[in-house]
C-alpha positions, 0 to 999 in steps of 0.5 A: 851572041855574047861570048861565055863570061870569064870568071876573075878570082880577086877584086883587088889592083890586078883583079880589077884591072883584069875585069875592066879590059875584059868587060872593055872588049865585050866579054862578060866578067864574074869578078870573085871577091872574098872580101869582106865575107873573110877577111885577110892580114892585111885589109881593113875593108871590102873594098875592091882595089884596096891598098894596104900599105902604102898609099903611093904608086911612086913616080909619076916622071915618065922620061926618067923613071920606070914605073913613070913609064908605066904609068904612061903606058897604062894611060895610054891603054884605058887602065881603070886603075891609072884613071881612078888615081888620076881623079882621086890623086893627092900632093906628093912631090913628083910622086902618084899618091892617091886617097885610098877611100876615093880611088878604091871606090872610084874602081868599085863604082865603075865595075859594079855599073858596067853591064858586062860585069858581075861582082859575087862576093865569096871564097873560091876555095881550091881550084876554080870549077872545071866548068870554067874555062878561062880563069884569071886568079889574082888573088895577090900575095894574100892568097887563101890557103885553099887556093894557095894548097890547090896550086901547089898541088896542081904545078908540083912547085912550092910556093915562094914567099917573102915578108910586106911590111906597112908604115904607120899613119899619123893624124895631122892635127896631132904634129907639132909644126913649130918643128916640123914643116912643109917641103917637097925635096928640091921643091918638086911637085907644090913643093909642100907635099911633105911634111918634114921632122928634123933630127940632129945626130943626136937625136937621129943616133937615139932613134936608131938604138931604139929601133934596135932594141925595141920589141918586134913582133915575132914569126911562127915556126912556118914563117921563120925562113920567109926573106923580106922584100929588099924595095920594103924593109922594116925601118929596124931591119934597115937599121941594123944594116948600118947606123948610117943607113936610114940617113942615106935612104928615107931619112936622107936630108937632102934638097930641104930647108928647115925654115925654123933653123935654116942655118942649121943643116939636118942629120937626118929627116922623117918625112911624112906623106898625105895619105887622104884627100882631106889631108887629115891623115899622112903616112911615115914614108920608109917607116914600115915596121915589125915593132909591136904597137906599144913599141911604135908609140914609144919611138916614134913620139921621140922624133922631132915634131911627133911627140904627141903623135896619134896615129890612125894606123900602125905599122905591121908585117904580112906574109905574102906568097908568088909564083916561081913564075919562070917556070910555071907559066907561058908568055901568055900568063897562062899556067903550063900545067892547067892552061885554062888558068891564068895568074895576074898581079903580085902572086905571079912575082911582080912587086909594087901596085903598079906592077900588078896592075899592069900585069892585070892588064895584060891578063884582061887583055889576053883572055879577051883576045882568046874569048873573042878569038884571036891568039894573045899578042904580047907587047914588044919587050921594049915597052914597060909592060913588055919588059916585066912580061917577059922578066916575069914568064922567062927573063928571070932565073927560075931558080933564084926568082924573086920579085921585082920592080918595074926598072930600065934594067929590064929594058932591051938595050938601045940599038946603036942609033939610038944610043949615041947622041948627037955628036956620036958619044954613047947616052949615060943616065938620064940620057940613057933612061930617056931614051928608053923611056920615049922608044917604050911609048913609041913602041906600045903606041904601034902595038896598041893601034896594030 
């Protein structure tokens, strides 16, 4: 007999995850999804898996970056959503970027053809029925409010919030390329992944008055003291950090050459990244904003090679609520307080795509393992995934909790064999970050098998 199904709340990265690695192993799955019968701030679609904001899941350098290494790790583990952005990738340097219609309706087409899964579109509004005893809820960081009263009510613990900011998207038939051109940094990926407007100091000084005193959107009574998430500023909030600031951070003109003045050395640059398979649509990277819309047009047409700019999409702000995660829930992502109930994705204060994906995944693992049961085994903490587990349900401070990357600082320190090089000195940097990198895969390798 086929074990009773487990109900997923939320068809978005972690949700779809979740319901893939279950249906994987053999347990049904009714996959809830609201959308598009109501809607949220941010979605423009009912896609399942849509990502509304940026269309990057960032490095894909599996050696030398973190969420390279978690990506790996999620290859290595059939991840539906790795899968999906492998096939429907698009050029961005040394960067995974995807076509947001292909990969989200590559992540569609594969649940809704698997016999073990059934999609039910319609809000779970409050707690999910008490006849269902497994319940994964990834509902992301736009949770409803229903659901959102529902589990403070339950754990006693207000929830945590912080503002998510989206960059807008130009059609690429409107820049103007006698100005700008196409350049990866230091040539990675095709080396044309990007396109690239440069400003003189000038022109980059203009900018960053104007992003100061353009209009901004304002916040309600409820939202005036909700923080932003430091890897996401709005480009004005970063602004006023510094005038310099942007020019060392997105707008830094490092590893380019302006082929239209290659003399002439940049202040500053905007660099623009492929949004769609097509190439028709390229989304300002760093360019994430709470300026009004009318405001967007009027600053953004001042930067060089944007003048006649039109845009698909503008930038706007969204408020996203998460756990306190440390607290409320065990090493198995279930909730302490009701444990039938098990959160996954961004709501548990993971940061980033990826991450939610990734903790989807290990959602979807663990209740399979119970439904078919076995007790949950959680990676080892040297691993990717191990280390923003176990960030996540205890490695964090509950009371200063906050989400967070996928990093090597999450990472248990190299044993004393494998720190040291050759000749016995002590690995730094990129040697340092390797080797973490190749002990995480050996390590989830070993766990995978076992």
């Amino acid at each position: 007999m086929a074990p009773d199904p487990v109900h997923v709340v939320g068809g978005g990265l972690a949700g779809s995850e979740a319901a893939w690695q279950l249906a994987r192993r053999g347990v049904p799955v009714v996959l809830h999804e609201m959308r598009p019968l109501r809607g949220t701030a941010a979605h423009q679609t009912g896609g399942l898996a849509e990502l509304v904001c940026s269309n990057s899941l960032r490095s894909d350098d599996w050696e030398f970056n973190a969420v390279g290494t978690l990506h790996a790790e999620m290859r290595r583990l059939d991840s539906l959503i790795l899968r999906a952005a492998d096939a429907h990738k698009v050029p961005a340097g040394g960067a995974l970027a995807v076509d947001r219609d292909g990969f989200s309706g590559a992540v569609q087409q594969a649940l809704e053809t698997h016999p073990l899964v059934t999609l039910e579109r319609g809000e779970v509004a409050g707690l999910p029925p008490a006849d269902w005893d497994s319940v994964i809820v990834a509902t992301g960081p736009l949770t409803s409010d229903a659901l959102a009263a529902a589990v403070r009510e339950l754990t006693g613990e207000e929830s945590l919030a912080f503002f998510d900011a989206i960059a807008p998207i130009v059609y690429r038939e409107t820049i103007d390329f006698d100005r700008a051109w196409f350049q990866s940094r230091y040539d990675k990926g095709t080396g044309k992944d990007y396109v690239n407007c440069p400003l003189d100091r000038d022109q980059y000084h203009a900018l960053v008055d104007a992003l100061l005193a353009g209009d901004k959107t304002g916040f309600k009574d409820w939202e005036r003291d909700t923080p932003y998430f430091e890897g996401c500023l709005p480009v004005e909030v970063m602004a006023e950090r510094g005038r310099e600031t942007l020019a060392h951070g997105p707008m830094k003109p490092v590893g380019l050459t302006n082929p239209h003045a290659p003399d002439v050395k940049p202040h500053a640059i905007v660099q623009l990244r492929q949004d769609n398979a097509l190439g028709t649509l390229y989304n300002m990277v760093g360019f994430q904003t709470k300026l009004t819309h009318g405001e967007q047009k009027r600053v953004f047409r001042t930067i060089p090679g944007l003048e006649k700019a039109e845009f698909a999409r503008l930038g706007g702000l969204h408020r996203n609520t998460f756990l306190n995660s440390p607290r409320l829930l065990d090493g198995a992502l279930r909730l302490r307080a009701q444990p039938r109930l098990r959160f996954a994705g961004q709501i548990t204060g993971c940061e980033g795509y990826v991450e939610s994906a990734a903790m989807g995944l290990m959602a979807g693992r663990f209740a399979a393992a119970e439904r078919l049961g076995h007790a949950p085994a959680a990676p080892p903490p040297t691993t990717a995934h191990g280390a923003l587990l176990g960030h996540v349900t205890g490695g964090a401070e509950a009371e200063t909790f906050q989400p967070m990357n996928v990093n090597f600082g999450l990472f248990p320190p190299l044993d004393d064999g494998e720190a040291k090089d050759d000749r016995g000195r002590c690995l730094k940097g990129r040697a340092r970050k390797q080797a973490l990198a190749h002990r995480a895969l050996r390590d989830l390798e070993a766990w995978a098998e076992a």
